[in-house]
N, C-alpha and C positions, 0 to 999 in steps of 0.2 A: 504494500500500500504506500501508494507517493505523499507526501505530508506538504502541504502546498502555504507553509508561514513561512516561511524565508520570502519568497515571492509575491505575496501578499505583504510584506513589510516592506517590501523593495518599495512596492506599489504605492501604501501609504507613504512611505517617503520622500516619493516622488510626489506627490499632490502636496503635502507640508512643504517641500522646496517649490516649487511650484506658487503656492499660496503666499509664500514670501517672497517670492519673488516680482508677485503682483504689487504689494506692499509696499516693495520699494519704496522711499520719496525721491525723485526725481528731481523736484525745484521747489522753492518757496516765493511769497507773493511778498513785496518790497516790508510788509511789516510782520511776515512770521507767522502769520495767523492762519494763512493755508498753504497745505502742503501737497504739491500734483503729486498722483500716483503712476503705477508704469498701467495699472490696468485700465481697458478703455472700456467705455458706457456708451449706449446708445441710447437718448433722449429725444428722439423725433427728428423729421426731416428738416433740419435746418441747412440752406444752402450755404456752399464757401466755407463751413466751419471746417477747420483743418483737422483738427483732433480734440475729441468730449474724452476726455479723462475724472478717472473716481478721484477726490481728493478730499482730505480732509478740516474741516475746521478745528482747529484746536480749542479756540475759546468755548466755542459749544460742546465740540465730541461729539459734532454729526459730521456726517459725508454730505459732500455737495458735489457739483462738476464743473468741471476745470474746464473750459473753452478756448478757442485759440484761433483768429485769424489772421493767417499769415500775408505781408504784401510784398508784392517781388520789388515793387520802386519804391525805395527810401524816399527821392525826392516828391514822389508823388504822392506818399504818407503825409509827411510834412506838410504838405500845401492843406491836406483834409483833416488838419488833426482838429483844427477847432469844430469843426462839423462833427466828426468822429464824437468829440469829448461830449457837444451838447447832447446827441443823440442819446449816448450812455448817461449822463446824469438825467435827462428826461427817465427813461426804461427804471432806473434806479427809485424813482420816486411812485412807481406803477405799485399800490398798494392793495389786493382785491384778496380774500380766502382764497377765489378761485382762479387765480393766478399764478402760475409758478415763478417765484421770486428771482430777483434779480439780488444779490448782496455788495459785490464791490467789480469793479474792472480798473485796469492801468494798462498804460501803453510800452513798450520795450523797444529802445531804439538801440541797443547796443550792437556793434562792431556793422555790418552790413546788412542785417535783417530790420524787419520793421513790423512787430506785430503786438493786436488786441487781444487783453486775457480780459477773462470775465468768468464772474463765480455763480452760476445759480444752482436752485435747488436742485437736490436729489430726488427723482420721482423712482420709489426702489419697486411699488407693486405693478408696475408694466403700465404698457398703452391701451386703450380703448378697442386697438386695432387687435391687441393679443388676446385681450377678452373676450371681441367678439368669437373669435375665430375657435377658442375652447369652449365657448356655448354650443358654440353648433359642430364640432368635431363629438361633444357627448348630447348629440341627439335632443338639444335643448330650446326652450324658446325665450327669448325676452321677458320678463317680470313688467309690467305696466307699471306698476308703481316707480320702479326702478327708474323704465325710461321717462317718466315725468318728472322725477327727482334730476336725473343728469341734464335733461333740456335744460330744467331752470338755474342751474347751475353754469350750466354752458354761455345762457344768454344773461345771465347779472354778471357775466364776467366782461361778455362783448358790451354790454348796454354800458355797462363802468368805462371799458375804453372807449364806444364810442360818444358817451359824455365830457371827456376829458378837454382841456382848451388847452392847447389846438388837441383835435378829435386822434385819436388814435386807432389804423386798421392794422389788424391782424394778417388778415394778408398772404394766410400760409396755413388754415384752419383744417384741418384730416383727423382724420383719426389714429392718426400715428401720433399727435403732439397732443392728443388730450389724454392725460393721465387719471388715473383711479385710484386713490388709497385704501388701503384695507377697511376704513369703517364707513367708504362708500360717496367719500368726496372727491370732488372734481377736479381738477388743475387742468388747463388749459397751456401750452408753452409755445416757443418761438413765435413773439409777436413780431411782427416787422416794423410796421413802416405807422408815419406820422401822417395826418393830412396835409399839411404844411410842407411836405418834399422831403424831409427826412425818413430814411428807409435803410431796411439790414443793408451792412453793408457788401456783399456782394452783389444786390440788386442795384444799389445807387451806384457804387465804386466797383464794375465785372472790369475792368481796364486794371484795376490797382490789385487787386486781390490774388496773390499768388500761385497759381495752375489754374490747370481746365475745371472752372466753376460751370456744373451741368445746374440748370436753372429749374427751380423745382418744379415748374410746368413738364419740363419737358420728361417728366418721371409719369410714361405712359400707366404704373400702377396705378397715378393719385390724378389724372389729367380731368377727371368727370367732378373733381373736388370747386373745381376753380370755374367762375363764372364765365359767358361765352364771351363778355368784355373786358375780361382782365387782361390787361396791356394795352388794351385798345384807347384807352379814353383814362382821364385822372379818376385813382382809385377812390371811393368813396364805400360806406357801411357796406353798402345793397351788394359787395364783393364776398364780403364775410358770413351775410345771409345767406346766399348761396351756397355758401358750404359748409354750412350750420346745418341747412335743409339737407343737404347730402349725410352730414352726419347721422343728426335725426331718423334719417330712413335708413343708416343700416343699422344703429341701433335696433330699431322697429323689426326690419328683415336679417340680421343678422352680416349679409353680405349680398352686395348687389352685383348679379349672375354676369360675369363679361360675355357668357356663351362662347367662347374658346377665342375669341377675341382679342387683340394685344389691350387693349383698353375698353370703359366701360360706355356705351354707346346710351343718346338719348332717348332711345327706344328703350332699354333694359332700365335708363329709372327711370322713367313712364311707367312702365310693368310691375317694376317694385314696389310705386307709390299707390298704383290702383290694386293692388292684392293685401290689399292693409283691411282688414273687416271694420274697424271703425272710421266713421265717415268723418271723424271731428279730425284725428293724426291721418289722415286724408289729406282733408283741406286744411290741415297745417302744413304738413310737410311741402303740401304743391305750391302753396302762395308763396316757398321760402326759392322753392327750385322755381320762381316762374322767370322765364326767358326776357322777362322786357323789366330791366332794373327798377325803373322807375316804379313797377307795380310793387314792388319784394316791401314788403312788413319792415317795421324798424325790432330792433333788438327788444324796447321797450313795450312796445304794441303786443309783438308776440308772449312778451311776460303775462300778460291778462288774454291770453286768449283760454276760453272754455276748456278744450282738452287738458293744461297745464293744472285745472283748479283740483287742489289736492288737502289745502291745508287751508281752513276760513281765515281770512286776512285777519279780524279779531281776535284771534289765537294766535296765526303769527307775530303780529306786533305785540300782544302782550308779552309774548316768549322771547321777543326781544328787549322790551324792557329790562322783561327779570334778568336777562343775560349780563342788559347791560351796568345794570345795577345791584348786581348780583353780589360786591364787596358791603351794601350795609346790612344784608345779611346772614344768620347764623346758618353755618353748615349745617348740611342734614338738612333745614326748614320746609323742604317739600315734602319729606316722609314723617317729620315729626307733626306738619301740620292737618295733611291727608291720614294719621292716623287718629286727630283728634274730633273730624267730621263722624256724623251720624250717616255709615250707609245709609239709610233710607231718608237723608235727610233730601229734600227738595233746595237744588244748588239753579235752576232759572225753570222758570215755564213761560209757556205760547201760549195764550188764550184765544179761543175762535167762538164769536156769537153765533156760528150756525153750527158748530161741531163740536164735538170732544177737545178739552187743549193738549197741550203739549208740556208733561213734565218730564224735565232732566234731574237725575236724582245722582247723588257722590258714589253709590254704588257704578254708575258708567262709567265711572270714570276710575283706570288703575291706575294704581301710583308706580308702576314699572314702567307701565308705559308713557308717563308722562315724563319721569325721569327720564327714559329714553328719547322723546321728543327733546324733550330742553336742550341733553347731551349734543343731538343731531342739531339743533339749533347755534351754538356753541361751537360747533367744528364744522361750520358754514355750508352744511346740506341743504336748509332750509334758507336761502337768503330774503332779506325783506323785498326785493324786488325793485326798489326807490318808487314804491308807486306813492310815496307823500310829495316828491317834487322830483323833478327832471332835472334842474341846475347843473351846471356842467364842474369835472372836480377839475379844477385847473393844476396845471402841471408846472411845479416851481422850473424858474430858467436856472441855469447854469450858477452853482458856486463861485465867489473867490475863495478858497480856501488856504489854508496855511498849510504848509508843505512838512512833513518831518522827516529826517533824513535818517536814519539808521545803518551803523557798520555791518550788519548781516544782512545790506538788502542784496537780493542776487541779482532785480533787473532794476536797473538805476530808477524809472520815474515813479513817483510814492502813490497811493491811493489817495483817490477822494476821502475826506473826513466825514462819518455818520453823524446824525443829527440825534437827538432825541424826540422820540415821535409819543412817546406813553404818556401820559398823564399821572397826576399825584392823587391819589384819593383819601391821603393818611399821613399826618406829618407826628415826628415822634422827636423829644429835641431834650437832652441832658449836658449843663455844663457844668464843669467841675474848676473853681477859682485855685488857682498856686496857694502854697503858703505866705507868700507875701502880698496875693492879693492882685499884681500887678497886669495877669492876664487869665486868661481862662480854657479849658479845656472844651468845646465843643464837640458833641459828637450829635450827626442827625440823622434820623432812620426813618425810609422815605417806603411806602409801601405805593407800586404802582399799579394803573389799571389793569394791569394783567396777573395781578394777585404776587408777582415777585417785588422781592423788597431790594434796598440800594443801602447803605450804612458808609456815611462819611463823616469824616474827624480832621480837625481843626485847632490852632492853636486861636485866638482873639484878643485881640488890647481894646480898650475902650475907644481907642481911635478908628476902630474898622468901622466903614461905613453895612448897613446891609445890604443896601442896595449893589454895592460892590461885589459883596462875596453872593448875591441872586447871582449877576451879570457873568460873575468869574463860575460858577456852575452851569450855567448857559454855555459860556465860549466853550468849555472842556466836555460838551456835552452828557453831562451829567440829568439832564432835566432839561424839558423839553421848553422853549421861549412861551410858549402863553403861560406856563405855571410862575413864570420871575416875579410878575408881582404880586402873585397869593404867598410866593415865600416870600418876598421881602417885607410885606407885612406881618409875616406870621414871625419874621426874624430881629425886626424891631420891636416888636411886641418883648417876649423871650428879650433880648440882649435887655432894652432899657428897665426890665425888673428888676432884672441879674447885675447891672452895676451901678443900680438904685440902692440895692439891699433888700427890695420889697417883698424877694420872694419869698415862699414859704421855711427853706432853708437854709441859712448863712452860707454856707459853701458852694452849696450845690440847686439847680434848678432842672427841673424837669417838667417838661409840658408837653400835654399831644391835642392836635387839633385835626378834629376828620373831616 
């Protein structure tokens, strides 16, 4: 009998070298904070990108992806960098759940090359395209629910860009670039283009951009995705609806049949659209695919159309409230309060003068599953829709920022500097006086909208202004500029006790304001 561990260990130790050898870090980003990997990731069809590498954030301890586009002319860099830069600080300021993140980019001009690195999220549970394709390899069909959760999901992400000043189109919408998380949220990625003439740059700069960039049209798999005017005429929404409607319907159908075809012809979603049994995702999907632009639905229009209605807008906005206000109060308060109702207590009723009314009793209502709701509300399944206002979210222009230079940077130009974007909802403040009295120990502990806290310390002389040290938390981005003057108030308050004498303890003062 032949004993097969020796070769079996061979084996595993080939995958362990192997596995480290993915690992590798290859490079770091000018401040240390991500590290590219040798292993390569594919995150959607993005054109011109050279190479999507796994890499690491260190400050978090999550994986993100490393991007990279390369340009063969130096000088022809240089002439685009300012266009280049604004393009990337716009994209960086693109804030939606169902957005896949943009985190930092910098440019690398050293020795002869000339290329864009850029970090964004890691989408690790596959594309839309990979899902599809395992539902229906096990003989499965689309969940309705499901497909009305991703539509609206899809479209509060396009309605978000295309509210944006100046509008921003996606431009490159498949289902290879919408992503799915394990608990059933959506991310949308590779946006492109600006209305305003800023666009990825292989499509604006196919001259500047280092080898043969194939143009994502011309990728006969995804050609049925893109409208019969794209290229043709300046792009505008009615581009991205188009291929929302495309997505839509294979969601619906799983896959739309090429018939052995090198690509998917207008006849075949025709076919796909009218073999749909309901008449509502019918005449959704067709008003999305309909051939003359000007007719195609807006992103927001489609948000309120009947097929979508899943969740009564009275319930979602209340669930967002409690979301959003969700720090004043106490954990647990959904299930310690739903266990204090009277199942059969009577929680609304419908009265009708010709008929029986309508009671809703606390018994309908489980506390699992509303806990579940909330959760889904909370990791942006359920989005509000913006159907209180249309306003468009404007998109800050371009930084001056301060530059910092560090001895282990590997590619000479530094990052943009992050802003602080959270809010305060809890200010927490302890100073401790020297034994001579002549200054003081400050320590302040800041809990933000997102439930994480911040804890800063200071030394202070009576001489500090607070208005100063609000400002100097601003610059350093410690806290975000609308909160400067609830702290500087909340800072003057606190210091002028404290080297009054007035407060409760001779040495020491302690105050918190929510």
């Amino acid at each position: 009998m032949t004993m097969s561990v020796p070769e079996s260990g061979s084996g595993s130790r080939g995958k362990e070298e192997e596995s480290e050898d993915e690992s590798e870090i290859l490079e770091e980003s000018p401040c240390g904070r991500w590290q590219k990997r040798k292993e390569q990731v594919s995150q959607g069809n993005v054109p011109g990108i050279e190479t999507a590498s796994l890499a690491m954030d260190t400050e978090e301890g999550v994986e993100v992806v490393w991007n990279e586009v390369q340009f063969s002319d130096k000088k022809v860099f240089k002439n685009l960098e300012d266009k280049i830069k604004e393009m990337f600080e716009n994209l960086m300021q693109v804030e939606h759940p169902n957005i896949v993140k943009f985190h930092k980019y910098w440019l690398d001009t050293r020795e002869n090359r000339a290329r864009v690195i850029f970090i964004t999220e890691y989408m690790s549970s596959g594309s839309l395209k990979q899902f599809l394709k395992k539902t229906k390899k096990n003989h499965k069909t689309m969940n309705v629910k499901a497909w009305k959760r991703w539509c609206t999901q899809i479209l509060s992400a396009l309605n978000y860009l295309h509210s944006c000043d100046p509008p921003i189109i996606h431009g490159n919408l498949t289902c290879d670039n919408i992503f799915i998380q394990h608990n059933g949220l959506i991310k949308i990625g590779s946006v492109c283009s600006f209305s305003n003439g800023l666009c990825c740059l292989p499509l604006v700069f196919p001259e500047a951009v280092h080898g043969k960039v194939r143009h994502h049209r011309d990728d006969l798999r995804n050609v049925h995705f893109f409208a019969p005017e794209y290229g043709l005429a300046e792009d505008d929404y009615a581009i991205d609806i188009f291929s929302f409607g495309i997505c839509a319907l294979e969601m619906a159908v799983l896959e739309i049949q090429a018939n052995g075809d090198t690509m998917v012809t207008q006849e075949a979603i025709a076919h796909a659209g009218e073999s749909l049994e309901d008449p509502l995702m019918r005449e959704f999907t067709q008003s999305c695919v309909c051939l003359e632009a000007k007719k195609r639905p807006t992103a927001h229009d489609l948000l309120f159309h009947r097929v979508l209605f899943e969740v009564h807008s009275l319930k979602l906005l209340a669930a967002h409230c409690f979301i959003n206000n969700q720090y004043l109060f106490p954990e647990n308060c959904v299930e310690e309060k739903t266990k204090s109702f009277d199942p059969t207590g009577i929680m609304a009723e419908i009265k009708h003068a010709d008929r029986p009314g309508v009671q809703l009793k606390y018994s309908h209502v489980s506390p699992l599953e509303l806990d579940k709701f909330l959760e889904d509300v909370k990791n942006g399944i359920y989005p509000l829709m913006n159907f209180a206002s249309q306003r468009p979210h404007p998109v800050p222009r371009t930084l001056s920022l301060s530059q910092e230079h560090m001895e282990t940077v590997k590619t000479p130009t530094p990052e943009p500097q992050e802003l602080e974007t959270r809010k305060i909802v809890q200010m927490h403040c302890n100073l401790e006086s020297n034994e001579e009295g002549t200054r003081s120990h400050l320590s302040l502990f800041l809990k933000m909208d997102d439930k994480l806290h911040r804890q800063l310390s200071c030394d202070v002389l009576p001489s500090d202004s607070p208005k100063d040290l609000a400002n100097e938390l601003v610059h350093y981005a410690f806290i975000s500029e609308e909160d400067c003057e609830k702290l500087t108030g909340f800072l003057e308050d606190v210091l002028g006790k404290h080297w009054s004498g007035t407060s409760d303890s001779p040495g020491t003062t302690t105050v918190v304001m929510h």
